[in-house]
C-alpha positions in Angstrom: 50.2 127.5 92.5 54.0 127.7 91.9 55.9 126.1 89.1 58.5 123.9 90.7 61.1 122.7 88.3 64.2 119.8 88.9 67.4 120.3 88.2 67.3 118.3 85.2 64.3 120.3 84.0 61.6 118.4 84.8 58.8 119.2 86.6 58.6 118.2 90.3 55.6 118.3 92.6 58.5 118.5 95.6 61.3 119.2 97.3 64.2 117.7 95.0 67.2 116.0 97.0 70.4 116.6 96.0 72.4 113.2 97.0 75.8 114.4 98.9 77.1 110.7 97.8 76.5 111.4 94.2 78.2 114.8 93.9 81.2 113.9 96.4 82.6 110.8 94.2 82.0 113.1 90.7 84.1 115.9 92.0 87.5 116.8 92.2 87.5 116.3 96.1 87.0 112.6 95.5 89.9 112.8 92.9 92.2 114.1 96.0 91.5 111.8 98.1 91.3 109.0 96.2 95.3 109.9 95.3 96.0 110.6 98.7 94.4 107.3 99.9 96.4 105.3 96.7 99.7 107.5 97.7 99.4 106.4 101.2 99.2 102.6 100.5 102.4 103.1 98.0 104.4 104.6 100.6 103.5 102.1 103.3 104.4 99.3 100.7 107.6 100.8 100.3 108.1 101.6 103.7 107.5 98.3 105.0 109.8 96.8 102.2 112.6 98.3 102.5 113.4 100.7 105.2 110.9 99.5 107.7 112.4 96.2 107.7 115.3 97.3 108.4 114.4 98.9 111.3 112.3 96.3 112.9 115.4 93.9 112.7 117.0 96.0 115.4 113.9 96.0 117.6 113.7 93.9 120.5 111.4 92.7 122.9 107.7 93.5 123.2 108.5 96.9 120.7 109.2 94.2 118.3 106.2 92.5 119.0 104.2 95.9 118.6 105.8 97.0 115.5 104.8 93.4 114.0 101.0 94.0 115.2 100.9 97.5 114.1 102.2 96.7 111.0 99.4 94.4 110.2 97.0 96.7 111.6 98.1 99.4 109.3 98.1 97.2 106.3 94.6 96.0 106.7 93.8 99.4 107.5 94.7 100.5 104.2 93.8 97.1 102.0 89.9 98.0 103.4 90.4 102.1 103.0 91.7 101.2 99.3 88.9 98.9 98.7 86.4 101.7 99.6 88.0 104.1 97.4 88.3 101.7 94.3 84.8 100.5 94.7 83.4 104.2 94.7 85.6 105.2 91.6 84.3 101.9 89.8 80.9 103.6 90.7 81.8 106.9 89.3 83.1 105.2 85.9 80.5 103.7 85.6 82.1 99.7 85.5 79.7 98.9 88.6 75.8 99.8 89.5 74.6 101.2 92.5 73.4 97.9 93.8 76.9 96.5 93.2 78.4 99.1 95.1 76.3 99.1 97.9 77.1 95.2 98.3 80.5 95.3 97.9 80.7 98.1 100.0 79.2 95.7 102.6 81.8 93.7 102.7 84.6 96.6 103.5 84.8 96.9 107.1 85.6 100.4 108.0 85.6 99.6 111.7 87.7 102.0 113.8 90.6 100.2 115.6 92.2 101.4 118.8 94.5 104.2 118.3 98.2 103.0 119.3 99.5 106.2 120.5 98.3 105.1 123.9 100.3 101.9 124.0 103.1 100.9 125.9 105.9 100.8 123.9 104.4 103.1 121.1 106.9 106.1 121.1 109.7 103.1 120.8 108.4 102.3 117.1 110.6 104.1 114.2 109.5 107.5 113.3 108.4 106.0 109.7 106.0 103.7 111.3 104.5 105.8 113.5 103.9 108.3 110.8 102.3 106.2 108.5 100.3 105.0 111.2 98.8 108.5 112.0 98.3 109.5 108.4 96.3 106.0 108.2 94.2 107.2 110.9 93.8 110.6 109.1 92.3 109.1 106.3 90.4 106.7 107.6 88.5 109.3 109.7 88.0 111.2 106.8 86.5 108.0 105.0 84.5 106.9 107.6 83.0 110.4 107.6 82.1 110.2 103.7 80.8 106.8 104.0 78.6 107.8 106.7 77.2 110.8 104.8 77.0 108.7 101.7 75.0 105.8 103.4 72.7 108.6 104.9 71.7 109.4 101.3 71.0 106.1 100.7 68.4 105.7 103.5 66.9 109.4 102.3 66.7 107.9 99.0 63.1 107.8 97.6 63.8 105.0 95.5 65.7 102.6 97.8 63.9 100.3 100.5 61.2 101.7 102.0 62.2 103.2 106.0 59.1 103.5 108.0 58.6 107.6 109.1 56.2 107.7 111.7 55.4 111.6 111.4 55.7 110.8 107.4 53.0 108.7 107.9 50.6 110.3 110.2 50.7 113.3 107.7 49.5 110.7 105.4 46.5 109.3 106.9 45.6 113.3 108.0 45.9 113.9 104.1 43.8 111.4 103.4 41.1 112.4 106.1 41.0 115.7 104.9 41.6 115.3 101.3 43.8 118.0 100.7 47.3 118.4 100.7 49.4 119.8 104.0 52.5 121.8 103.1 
């Protein structure tokens, strides 16, 4: 028989699993991000203050229109890709439990609008928009990925909610029947 031995030292009986989630939001990766997310809503701010609303004024028409609803687009984009990021760093720090952040996290919608590029009117909008726009997208791809791969580890968690494994199970009932252990 085989010693197995955690991480931490302890002794396991089992595969250990290292939780993606866990080590992505303590590592300097997370740290990037999160400045490139907090850059990118700064920079849009600004942009939208000052020379963005300059530029709309001399828009007419339905690019007018567009640049309104894509402006709004982008900003929610960024207020829920912000929230994201701020609620994982609260994790990280500590200020929040797991539980919290899972329901908080619930409430973020990371739904993936229509890209605009397609749009009539789209190469009309200012250069500035339309650059903020795609970096937005960026980003939010790249979040939507990490969110996925962190809400996998969730499920995989042994100590979260129970998630029925048929095959899990049948190995059960034939360890049972046999008494013995199948590895």
């Amino acid at each position: 028989m085989s010693n197995l031995y955690r991480v931490d030292g302890a002794r396991s009986d089992g595969a250990t699993t290292v939780s993606f989630g866990e080590r992505f939001q303590f590592s300097g990766q997370f740290d990037h991000i999160f400045k490139e997310g907090m850059a990118l809503v700064e920079r849009t701010a600004s942009y939208l203050d000052g020379p963005g609303r300059k530029e709309a004024k001399s828009l007419t028409g339905s690019v007018g229109v567009l640049y309104a609803t894509e402006s709004m687009r982008l900003t929610t984009r960024l207020l829920d890709l912000a929230s994201w990021l701020l609620i994982r760093r609260a994790r990280r720090e500590g200020e929040i439990t797991e539980e919290e952040a899972q329901k908080k996290r619930r409430r973020v919608k990371l739904q993936a609008f229509g890209r605009p590029s397609h749009v009539k009117g789209f190469s009309g909008l200012p250069d500035g928009l339309r650059g903020l726009i795609e970096e937005s997208f960026a980003l939010h791809d790249r979040i939507s990925q990490l969110d996925r791969a962190m809400s996998r580890d969730q499920e995989n968690d042994p100590l979260a909610a129970p998630i029925t494994n048929p095959v899990a199970q049948q190995v059960g009932l034939l360890e049972r029947a046999f008494a013995t252990k199948l590895s």
